[in-house]
N, C-alpha and C positions, 0 to 999 in steps of 0.2 A: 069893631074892627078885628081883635083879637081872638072872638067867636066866629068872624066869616073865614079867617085864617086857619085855625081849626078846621073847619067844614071843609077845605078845600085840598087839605094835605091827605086827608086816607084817600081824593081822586086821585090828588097827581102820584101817589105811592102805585097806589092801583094801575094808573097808566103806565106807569115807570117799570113796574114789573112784568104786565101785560105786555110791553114793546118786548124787554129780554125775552122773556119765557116765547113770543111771535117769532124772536129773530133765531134765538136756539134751537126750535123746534124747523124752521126753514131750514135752516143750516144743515140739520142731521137729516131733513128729507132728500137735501140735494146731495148730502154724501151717500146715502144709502143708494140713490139712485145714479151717481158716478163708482161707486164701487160694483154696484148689478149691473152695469155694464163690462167692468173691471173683468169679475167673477166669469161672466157668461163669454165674453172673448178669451179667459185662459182655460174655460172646460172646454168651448169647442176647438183648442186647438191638443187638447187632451184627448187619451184614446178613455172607453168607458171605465169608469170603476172598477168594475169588476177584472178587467184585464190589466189595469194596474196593479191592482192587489195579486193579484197571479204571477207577474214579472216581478215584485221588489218582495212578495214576504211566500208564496208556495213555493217559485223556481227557487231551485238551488244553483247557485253561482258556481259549485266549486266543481258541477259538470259545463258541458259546453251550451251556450244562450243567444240568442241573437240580440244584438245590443240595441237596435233600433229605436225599442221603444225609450228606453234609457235617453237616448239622445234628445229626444222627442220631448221629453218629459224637461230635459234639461234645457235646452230650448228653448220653452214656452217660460218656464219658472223667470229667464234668464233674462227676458223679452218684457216682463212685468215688471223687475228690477231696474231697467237700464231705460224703459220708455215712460217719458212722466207720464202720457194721455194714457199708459195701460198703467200707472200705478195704483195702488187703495189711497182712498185720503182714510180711511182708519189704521190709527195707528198699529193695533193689534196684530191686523190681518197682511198689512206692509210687512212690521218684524218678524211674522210666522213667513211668509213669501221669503223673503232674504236669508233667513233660518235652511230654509228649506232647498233655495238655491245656492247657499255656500255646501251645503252636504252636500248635493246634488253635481256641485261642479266636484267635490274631490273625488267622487264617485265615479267621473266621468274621466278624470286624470289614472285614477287607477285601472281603469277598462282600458285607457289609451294605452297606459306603459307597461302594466303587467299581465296582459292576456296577450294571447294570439290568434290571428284568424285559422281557422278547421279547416279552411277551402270548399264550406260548403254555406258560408253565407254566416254563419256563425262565430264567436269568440270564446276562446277557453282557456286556462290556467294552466301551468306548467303539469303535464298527468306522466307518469311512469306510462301509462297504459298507450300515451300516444307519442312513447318515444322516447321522452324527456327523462335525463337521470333523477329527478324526482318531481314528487308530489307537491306543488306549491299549494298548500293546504292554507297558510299565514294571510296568503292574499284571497283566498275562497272564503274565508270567514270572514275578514273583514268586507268584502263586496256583500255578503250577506248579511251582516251586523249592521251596514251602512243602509241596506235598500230597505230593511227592518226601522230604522232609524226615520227613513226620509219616509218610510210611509205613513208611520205612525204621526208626521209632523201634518205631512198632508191630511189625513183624519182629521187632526187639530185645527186644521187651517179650514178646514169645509165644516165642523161642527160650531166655530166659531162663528163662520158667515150665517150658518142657517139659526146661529142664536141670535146674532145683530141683526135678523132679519132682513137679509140681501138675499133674495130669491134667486134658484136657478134652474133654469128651464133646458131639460134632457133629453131628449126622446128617443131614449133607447133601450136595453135591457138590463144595465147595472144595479149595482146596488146602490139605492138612493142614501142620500144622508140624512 
């Protein structure tokens, strides 16, 4: 009796582990595949890469920009936070999203309060050159320290997905991750 008992514990171990290790690996195929959808509904509501990185780390804020994409950017980030069916179920990529949309939104308060429209479609900072008794240079670096900030998260936040392995499908001319 005591020998069949033996005989029959390294199966049931073996089952026992085989069920976790089935139900883990289910779990993590369904979160990969609820976040690749996550991923792929907030890049197509993104413009490409490459025009990203041009509006938050080439442009200089502290001449006049059009804030659209800005918007755009903050929008989508903001829309992934606030809707569960657009959230990540990884936890990683959630915190990097949230990270990335609290900068994003002071970023978006600071374009509200401290710029002014050009009247040509554009927003600019207080300039000597267009009138203004001075140079708001304090708020031009920080719009630029900030779009520096929030780009560098988003890098983080796309390097992390294409490490977790949540594919994203692009088809356009940016730069891939």
């Amino acid at each position: 009796m005591f020998k069949a008992i033996l005989e029959i514990i390294p199966e049931a171990v073996i089952a026992i582990v085989g069920f976790f290790v089935g139900t883990w690996k289910e779990k993590r195929s369904l979160t990969k595949n609820e976040d690749s959808k996550s991923l792929e509904s907030l890049l197509d509501s993104l413009p490409s890469f490459s025009t990203i990185e041009f509006y938050y780390v080439e442009k200089n804020l502290i001449d006049s920009f059009n804030s659209n994409i800005f918007h755009q950017f903050n929008d989508a980030f903001s829309r992934v936070i606030s809707d569960p069916t657009s959230a990540f179920i990884d936890k990683e990529l959630q915190d990097l999203a949230v990270e990335i949309n609290v900068l994003s939104k002071d970023f978006i308060n600071c374009i509200i309060i401290d710029t002014f429209p050009t009247g040509n479609g554009e927003q600019t900072i207080r300039r000597t050159k267009l009138g203004d008794d001075y140079d708001d240079l304090k708020t031009g670096n920080f719009l630029n320290e900030t779009a520096t900030k929030i780009f560098e998260k988003y890098k983080l936040f796309l390097s992390s997905a294409k490490r977790k392995g949540i594919v994203q499908k692009r088809n356009d001319n940016s730069k891939k991750i």
